[in-house]
C-alpha positions in Angstrom: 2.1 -8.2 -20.9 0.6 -8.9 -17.6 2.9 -7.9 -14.9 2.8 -4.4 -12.6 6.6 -3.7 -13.8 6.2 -3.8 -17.4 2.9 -1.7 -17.4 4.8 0.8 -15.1 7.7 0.9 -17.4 5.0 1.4 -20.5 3.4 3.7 -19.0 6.7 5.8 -17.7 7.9 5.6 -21.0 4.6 7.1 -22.8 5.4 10.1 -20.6 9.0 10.6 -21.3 10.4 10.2 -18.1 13.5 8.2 -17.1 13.8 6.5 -14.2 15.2 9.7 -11.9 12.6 11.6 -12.9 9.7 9.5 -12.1 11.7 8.6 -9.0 12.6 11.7 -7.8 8.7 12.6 -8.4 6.9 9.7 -6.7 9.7 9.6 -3.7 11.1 6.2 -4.1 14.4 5.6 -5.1 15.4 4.6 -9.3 17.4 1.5 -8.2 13.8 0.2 -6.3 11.7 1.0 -9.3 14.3 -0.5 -11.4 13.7 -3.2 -9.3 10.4 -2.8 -9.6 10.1 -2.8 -13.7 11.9 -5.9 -13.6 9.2 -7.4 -11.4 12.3 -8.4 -8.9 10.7 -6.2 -6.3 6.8 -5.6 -5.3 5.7 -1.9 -4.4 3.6 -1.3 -1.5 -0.2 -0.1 -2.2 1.3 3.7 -1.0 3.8 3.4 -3.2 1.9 2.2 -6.5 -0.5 4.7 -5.7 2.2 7.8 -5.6 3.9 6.0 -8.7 0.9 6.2 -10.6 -0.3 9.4 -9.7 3.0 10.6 -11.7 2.5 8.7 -14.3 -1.4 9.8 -14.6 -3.2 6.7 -14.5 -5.3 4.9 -12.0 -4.5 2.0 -9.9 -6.1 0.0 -11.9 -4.4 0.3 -15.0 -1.1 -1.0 -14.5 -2.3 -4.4 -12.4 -2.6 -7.4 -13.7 -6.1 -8.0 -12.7 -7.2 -4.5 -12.0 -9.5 -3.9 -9.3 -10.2 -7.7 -8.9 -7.1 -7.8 -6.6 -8.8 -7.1 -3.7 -11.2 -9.7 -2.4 -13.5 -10.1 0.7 -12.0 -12.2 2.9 -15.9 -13.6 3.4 -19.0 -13.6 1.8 -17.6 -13.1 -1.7 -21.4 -13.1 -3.4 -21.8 -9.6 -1.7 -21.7 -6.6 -3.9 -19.8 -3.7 -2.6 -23.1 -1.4 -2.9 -24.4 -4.6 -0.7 -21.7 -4.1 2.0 -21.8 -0.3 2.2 -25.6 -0.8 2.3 -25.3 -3.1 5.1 -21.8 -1.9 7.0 -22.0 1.4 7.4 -21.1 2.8 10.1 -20.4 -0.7 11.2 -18.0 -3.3 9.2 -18.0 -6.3 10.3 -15.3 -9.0 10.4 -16.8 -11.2 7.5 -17.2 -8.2 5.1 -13.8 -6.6 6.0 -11.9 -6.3 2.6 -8.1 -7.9 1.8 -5.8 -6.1 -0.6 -3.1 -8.4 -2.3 -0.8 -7.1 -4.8 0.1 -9.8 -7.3 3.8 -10.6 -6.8 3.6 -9.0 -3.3 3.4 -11.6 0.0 2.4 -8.2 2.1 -1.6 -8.5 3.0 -3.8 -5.6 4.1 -6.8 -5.5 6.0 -8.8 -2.6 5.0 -10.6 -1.5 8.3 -11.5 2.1 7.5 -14.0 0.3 4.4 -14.8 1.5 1.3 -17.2 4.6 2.1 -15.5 8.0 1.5 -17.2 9.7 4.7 -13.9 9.0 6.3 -11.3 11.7 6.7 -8.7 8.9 7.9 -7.8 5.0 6.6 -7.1 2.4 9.1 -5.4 -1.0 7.8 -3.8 -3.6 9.2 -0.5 -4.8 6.9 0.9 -7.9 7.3 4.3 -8.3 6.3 6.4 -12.0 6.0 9.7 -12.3 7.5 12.7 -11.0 5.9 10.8 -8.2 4.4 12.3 -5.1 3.1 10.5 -1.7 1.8 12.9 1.1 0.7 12.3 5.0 2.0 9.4 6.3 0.3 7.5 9.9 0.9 3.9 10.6 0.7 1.2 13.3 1.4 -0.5 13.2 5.1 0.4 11.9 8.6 1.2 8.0 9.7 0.5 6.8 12.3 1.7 2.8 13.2 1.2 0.8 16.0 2.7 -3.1 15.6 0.5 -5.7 17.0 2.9 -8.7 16.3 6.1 -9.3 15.7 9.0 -6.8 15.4 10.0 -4.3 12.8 12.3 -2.1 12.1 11.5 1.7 10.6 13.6 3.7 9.3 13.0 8.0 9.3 15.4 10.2 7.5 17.6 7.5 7.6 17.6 6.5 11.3 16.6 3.0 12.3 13.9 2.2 15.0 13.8 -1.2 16.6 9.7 -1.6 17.1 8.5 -4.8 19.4 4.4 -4.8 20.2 3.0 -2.0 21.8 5.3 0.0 20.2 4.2 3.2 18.0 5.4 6.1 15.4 3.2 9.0 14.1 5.5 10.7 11.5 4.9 13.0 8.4 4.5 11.5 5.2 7.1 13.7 3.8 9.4 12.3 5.7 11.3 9.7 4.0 10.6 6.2 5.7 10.8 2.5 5.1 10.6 -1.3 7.2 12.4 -4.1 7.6 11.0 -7.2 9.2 13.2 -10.2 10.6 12.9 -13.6 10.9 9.3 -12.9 12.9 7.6 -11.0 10.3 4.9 -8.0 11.6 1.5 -7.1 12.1 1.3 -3.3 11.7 -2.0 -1.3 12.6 -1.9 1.7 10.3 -3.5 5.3 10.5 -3.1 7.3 7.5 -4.8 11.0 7.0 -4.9 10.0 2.9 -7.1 7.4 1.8 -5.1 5.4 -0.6 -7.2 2.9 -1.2 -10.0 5.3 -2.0 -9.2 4.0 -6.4 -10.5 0.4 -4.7 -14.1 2.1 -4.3 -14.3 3.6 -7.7 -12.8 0.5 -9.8 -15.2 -1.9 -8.3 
């Protein structure tokens, strides 16, 4: 068994929960994480994180390959105690980490880095055309600015046309998805949770 859906569904089911009830925990909808256990649909790294803080396992656990999902987009041979070492307070370009999930064609660039001085996590998402993420909910503020590209975000159900330059700052509890077109997007994110913090402690 080696996909994220089939671990999430094992791992829902060794709690007890149907699908509405880990839904209506994690704030995704059960017809996405239907989608989702079927491996028809990818979760974004926010959602797998609030899924799996439900459930009560890390990260980790319910990917394929575990931590080893996110590589350096350079110097590969450089351990992560050799890049804090060496980036902090600085990261450069070369040592900047990129966070894939398996089955997902949305990239991140992890800007904020790995140490857990930081209060707030910057990453840069990029997302292929014709992409579509349902409302989710999480703890914390976003903040998004798109670089490239257009999106579309939807708040509490109302759609915002975004073009570069263009921004939002919402709460996380505030139910909110995208939607790219034809040009796909380059999204500059600012979140006041560190989701990626599990990348620091699984490595």
């Amino acid at each position: 068994m080696n996909q994220i859906g089939e671990r999430i569904q094992l791992a829902r089911k060794r709690r007890g929960l149907s699908l509405r009830d880990l839904a209506s925990q994690c704030g995704l909808s059960a017809s996405f994480l239907s989608q989702v256990e079927r491996n028809q649909s990818s979760p974004s790294i926010v959602s797998l994180l609030a899924v799996c803080e439900v459930l009560g396992v890390p990260v980790s656990d319910v990917l394929p390959e575990g931590p080893a999902i996110v590589d350096s987009i350079a110097s590969p041979a450089r351990s992560l105690a050799d890049r804090q070492a060496a980036a902090a307070p600085v990261l450069r370009r070369e040592d900047c980490p990129s966070i894939h999930i398996p089955n997902s064609q949305v990239t991140y660039h992890w800007l904020s880095g790995p140490s857990r001085e930081h209060e707030i996590e910057v990453v840069i998402g990029e997302f292929p055309k014709h992409y579509q993420h349902p409302a989710h909910t999480h703890v914390g503020e976003e903040f998004g600015y798109l670089l490239e590209g257009e999106i579309k975000v939807v708040i509490d159900g109302e759609s915002h046309e975004l073009r570069p330059g263009d921004s939002y700052a919402i709460s996380g509890a505030r139910p909110h998805g995208f939607e790219t077109n034809a040009s796909g997007a380059r999204v500059l994110w600012y979140h006041t949770r560190r989701f990626l913090e599990w990348y620091a402690s699984t490595r």
